[in-house]
N, C-alpha and C positions, 0 to 999 in steps of 0.2 A: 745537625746539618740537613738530615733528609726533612724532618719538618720545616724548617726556613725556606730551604729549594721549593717546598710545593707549595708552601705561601705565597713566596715571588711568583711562582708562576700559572696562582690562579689568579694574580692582583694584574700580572699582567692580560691574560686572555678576557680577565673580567670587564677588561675597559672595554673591548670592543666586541663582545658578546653578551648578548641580552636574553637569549631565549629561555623557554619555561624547560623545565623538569623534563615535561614529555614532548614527544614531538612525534609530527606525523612520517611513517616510512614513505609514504609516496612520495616525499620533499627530500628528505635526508638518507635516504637509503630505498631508491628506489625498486634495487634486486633483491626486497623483501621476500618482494612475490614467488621471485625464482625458490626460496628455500621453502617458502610455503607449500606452492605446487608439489613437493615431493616431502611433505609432512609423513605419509604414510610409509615410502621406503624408511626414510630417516626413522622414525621408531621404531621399525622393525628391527632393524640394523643395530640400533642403541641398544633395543632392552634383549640382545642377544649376546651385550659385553658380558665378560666373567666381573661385574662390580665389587665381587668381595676383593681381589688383590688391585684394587683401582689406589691410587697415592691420596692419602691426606694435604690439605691443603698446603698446612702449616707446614708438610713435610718438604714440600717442594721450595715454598716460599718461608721460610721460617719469621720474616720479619712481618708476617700476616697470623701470629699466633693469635695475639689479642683478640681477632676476630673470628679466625677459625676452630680455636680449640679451648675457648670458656667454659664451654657448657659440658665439656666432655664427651658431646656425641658426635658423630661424623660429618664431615663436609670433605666429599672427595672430589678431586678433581682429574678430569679424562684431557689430557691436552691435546689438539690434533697442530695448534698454530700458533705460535707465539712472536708476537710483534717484526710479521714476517718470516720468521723460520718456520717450517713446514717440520713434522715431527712423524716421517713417513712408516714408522712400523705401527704406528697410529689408526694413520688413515688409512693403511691398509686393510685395517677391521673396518671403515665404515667407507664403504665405495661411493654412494652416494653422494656425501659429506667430499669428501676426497675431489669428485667432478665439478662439484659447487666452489669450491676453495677456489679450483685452477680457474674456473673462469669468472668466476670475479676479484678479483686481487684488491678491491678496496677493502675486503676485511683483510684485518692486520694479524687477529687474534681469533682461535678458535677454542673453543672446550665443554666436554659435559659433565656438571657440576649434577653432583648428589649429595641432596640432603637425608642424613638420617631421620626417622620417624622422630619428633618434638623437637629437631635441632631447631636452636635460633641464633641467628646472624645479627649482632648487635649493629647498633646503628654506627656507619664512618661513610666514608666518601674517597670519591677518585681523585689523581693529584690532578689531572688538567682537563679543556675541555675539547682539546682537539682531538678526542676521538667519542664516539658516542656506543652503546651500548644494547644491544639488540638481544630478546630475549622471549626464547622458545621454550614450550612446554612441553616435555615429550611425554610425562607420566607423571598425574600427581593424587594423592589421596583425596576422594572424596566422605561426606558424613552420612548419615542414615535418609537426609532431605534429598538427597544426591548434590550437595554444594562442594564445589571444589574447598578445599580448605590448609589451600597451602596462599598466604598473604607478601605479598611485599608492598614497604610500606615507602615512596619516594615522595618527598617533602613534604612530610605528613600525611598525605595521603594513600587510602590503602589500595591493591588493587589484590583480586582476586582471579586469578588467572587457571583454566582447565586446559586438557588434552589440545594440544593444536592450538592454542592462544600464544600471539604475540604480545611485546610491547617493545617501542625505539625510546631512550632515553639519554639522559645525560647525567653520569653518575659523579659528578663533581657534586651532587646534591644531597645532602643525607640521604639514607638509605638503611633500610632495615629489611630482612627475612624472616619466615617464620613457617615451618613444617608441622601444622599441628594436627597431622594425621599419623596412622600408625603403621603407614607404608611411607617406600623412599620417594623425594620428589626428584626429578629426573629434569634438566634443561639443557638445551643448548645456548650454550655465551657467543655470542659474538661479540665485537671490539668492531665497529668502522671507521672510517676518517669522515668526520665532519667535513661536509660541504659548504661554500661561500663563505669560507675565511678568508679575511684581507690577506694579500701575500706575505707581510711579514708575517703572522702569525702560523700561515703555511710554511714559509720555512720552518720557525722555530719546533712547527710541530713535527717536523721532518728528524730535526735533528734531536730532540727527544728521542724518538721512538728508533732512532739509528744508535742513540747512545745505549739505552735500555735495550736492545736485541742484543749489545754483544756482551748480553750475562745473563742470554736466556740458554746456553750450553745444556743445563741442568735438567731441560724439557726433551734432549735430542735422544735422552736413551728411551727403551721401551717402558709402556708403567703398567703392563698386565699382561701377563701371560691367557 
């Protein structure tokens, strides 16, 4: 059933959304800038989490084993936001993050996702496209050249992203990871709502993401001491 559901409802969004893979922040999420601007706090902040007792992926979400725990290595996830719920013993480790939420409330979703050193993130994709998918680099392994060497690869294409590097996207598109350093990679997720959707498609996307918040309970306790 959950695979049929998210076929209908990329068949549906598909009709009257045409955009690429990647898109620009200053069109689709213009408060890029805002979390940019304080790129420096935000790392600070982050690489002062305790990560070792941080939740496995699959642990939260169990029906994300496939892609979280193939490989055996870690993919942890920090939740501060989940499709509107506010996860506040959370964000009370990261203040910053916490003042940025409150004022812009177009993000739905918040979290800092940590790749173990060689983890890889097989390729799948998101169920719809009414939210898009913003994505910050707060620490990631470089090689002997000094090249970042942590890859994600969206519709085939790869993209190599360092300290302080953004990308906005639309994760209804294949999508792959790849950690090929020997330290952890370190990001901030965001989740925002797609701008200039026809209004049906704005409600519908309303009402997803109203349905899917009331079974994010499992995010409201703490996940790290």
């Amino acid at each position: 059933m959950y695979d049929l559901t998210v076929k209908a409802l990329r068949a549906i969004f598909d009709l009257s959304i045409k955009t690429p893979a990647i898109l620009p922040a200053e069109t689709y999420f213009p408060n890029a800038s805002r979390f940019l601007e304080k790129y420096a706090d935000i790392q600070k902040q982050v690489m002062a989490l305790n990560r070792r007792n941080m939740p496995l992926f699959h642990h939260l979400m169990p029906e994300q084993a496939a892609i979280s725990a193939l490989d055996g290595r870690d993919w942890k996830l920090f939740v501060l936001k989940a499709y509107g719920t506010t996860i506040e013993s959370n964000l009370s480790l990261l203040p910053t993050l916490k003042q940025l939420l409150a004022d812009h409330p177009e993000v739905l979703s918040a979290a800092i996702s940590v790749l173990a050193p060689r983890k890889v993130i097989p390729k799948h994709k998101g169920p719809f496209r009414g939210i898009l998918r913003f994505h910050m680099i707060i620490r990631c392994g470089w090689n002997d050249a000094g090249e970042a060497v942590s890859t994600l690869i969206i519709d085939g294409k790869a993209y190599q992203l360092s300290d302080g590097q953004v990308l906005l996207w639309d994760d209804t598109y294949d999508h792959e990871a790849f950690n090929d350093s020997d330290e952890d990679r370190i990001a901030l997720l965001l989740d925002v709502w797609r701008t200039g959707m026809p209004l049906h498609l704005r409600i519908l996307a309303r009402v997803i993401v109203r349905l899917v918040g009331t079974s994010v309970t499992l995010f409201k306790r703490p996940t790290i001491e």
